[in-house]
C-alpha positions as CSV (number, residue, x, y, z in Angstrom):
1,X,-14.1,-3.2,8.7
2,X,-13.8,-4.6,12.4
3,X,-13.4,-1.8,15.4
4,X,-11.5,-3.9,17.4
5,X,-8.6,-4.7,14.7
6,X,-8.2,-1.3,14.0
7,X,-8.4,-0.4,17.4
8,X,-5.3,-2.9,18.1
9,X,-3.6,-2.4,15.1
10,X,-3.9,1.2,13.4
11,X,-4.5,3.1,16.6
12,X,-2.2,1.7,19.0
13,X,0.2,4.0,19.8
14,X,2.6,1.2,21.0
15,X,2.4,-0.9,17.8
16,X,1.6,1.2,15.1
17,X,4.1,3.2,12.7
18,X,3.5,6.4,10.8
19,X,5.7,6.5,7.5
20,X,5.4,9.8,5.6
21,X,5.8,9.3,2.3
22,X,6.9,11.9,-0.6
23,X,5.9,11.2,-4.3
24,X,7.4,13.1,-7.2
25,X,4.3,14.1,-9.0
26,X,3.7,12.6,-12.2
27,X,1.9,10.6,-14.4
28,X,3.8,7.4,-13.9
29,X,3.4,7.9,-10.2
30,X,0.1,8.4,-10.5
31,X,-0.5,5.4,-12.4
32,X,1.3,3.4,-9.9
33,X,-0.4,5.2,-7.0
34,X,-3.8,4.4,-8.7
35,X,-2.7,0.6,-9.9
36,X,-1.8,0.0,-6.0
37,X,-4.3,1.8,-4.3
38,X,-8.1,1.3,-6.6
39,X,-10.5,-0.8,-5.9
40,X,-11.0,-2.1,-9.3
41,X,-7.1,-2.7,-10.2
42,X,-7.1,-5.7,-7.8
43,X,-6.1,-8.2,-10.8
44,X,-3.3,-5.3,-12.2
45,X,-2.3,-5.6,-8.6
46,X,-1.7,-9.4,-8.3
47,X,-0.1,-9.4,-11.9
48,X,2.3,-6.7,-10.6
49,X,3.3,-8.4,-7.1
50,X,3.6,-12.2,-9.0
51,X,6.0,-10.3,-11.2
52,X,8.0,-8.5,-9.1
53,X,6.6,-9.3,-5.3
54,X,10.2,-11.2,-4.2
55,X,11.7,-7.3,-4.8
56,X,9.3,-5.6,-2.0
57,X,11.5,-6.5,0.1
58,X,13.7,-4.2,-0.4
59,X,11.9,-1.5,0.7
């Protein structure tokens, strides 16, 4: 956590973008919510980015 980078980054009005986001609910959003977003899904994460990563792109 550094004041100063989120100073800059997530509270400059200038620079920073807000993207609401709406989720059909749902266990396999859920899962994919929870693989993304946990602390303790870091390696599920990797796996799924080394897998798939060139297709974020696209969104």
């Amino acid at each position: 956590f550094n004041p100063l980078q989120l100073r800059e980054t997530t509270m400059a009005v200038d620079t920073r973008r807000l993207v609401q986001l709406t989720l059909d609910s749902g266990s396999e959003t859920d899962a994919l919510m929870d693989m993304l977003l946990a602390k303790k899904r870091s390696a599920d994460r990797r796996d799924w980015l080394e897998q798939g990563g060139e297709q974020m792109g696209s969104f």
